[in-house]
N, C-alpha and C positions, 0 to 999 in steps of 0.2 A: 501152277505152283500152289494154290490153293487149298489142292488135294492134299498135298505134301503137311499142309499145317491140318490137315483132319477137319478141312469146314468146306462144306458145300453152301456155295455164295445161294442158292437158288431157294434153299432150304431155310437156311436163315432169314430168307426175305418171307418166305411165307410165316414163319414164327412170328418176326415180326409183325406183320398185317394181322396174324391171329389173334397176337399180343391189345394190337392197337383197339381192335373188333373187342375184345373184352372189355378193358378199360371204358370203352364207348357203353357197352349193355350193361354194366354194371353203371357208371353214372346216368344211367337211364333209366337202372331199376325202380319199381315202386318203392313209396313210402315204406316202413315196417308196419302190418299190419296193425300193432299195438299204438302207433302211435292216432289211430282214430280213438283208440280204450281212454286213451289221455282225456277229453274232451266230455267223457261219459262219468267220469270222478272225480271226486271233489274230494282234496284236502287226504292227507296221514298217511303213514309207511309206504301204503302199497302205492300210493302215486308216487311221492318219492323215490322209491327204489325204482317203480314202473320208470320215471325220467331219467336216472341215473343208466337204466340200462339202455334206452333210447341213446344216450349222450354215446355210452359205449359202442352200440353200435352202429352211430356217424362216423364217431372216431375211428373204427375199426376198419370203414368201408373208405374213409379218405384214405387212412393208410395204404388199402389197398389196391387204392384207384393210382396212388403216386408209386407204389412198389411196381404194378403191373406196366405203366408208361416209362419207368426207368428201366426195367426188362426190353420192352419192345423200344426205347431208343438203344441199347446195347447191342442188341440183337442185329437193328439197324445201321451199326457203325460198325459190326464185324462184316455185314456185308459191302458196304463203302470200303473199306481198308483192302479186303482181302480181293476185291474189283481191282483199285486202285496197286495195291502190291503185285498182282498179275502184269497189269500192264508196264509197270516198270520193271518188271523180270522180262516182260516180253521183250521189252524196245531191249534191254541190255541186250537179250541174246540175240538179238538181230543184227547190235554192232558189232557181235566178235566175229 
């Protein structure tokens, strides 16, 4: 029945797992290079702005790290559902 809805359960599991695998290497990844430069400058704009874009790009990477684990739990619960929907299609047509 599965098929009928256009998802392949098998497919979506590996999405998922790819999904999760990302999320993992990405909170793994190194520092940002620049954020050693921090430590080498004292004081005025360009440290300033240098932290502001560091901030930016936390923010951008947590964003991403929650975007890409909301993916791969979706991905995850098409394949539960569409496991689970089979099975109760199965048992029905077994009792008529």
């Amino acid at each position: 029945m599965a098929q009928k809805f256009a998802c392949d359960p098998e497919e979506a599991d590996v999405v998922a797992r790819e999904l999760t695998r990302m999320r993992s290497d990405i909170k793994l990844s190194v520092p940002h290079p620049l954020a050693d430069a921090m430590s080498t400058m004292t004081g005025g704009p360009v440290v300033q702005a240098l932290a502001e874009f560091l901030n930016a790009v936390t923010t951008a990477q947590t964003s991403l790290i929650a975007s890409v684990d909301t993916a791969a739990g979706l991905f995850a619960g098409l394949v539960e559902g569409a496991l689970d929907l089979d099975q109760v299609f199965a048992g029905q047509a077994m009792e008529m």
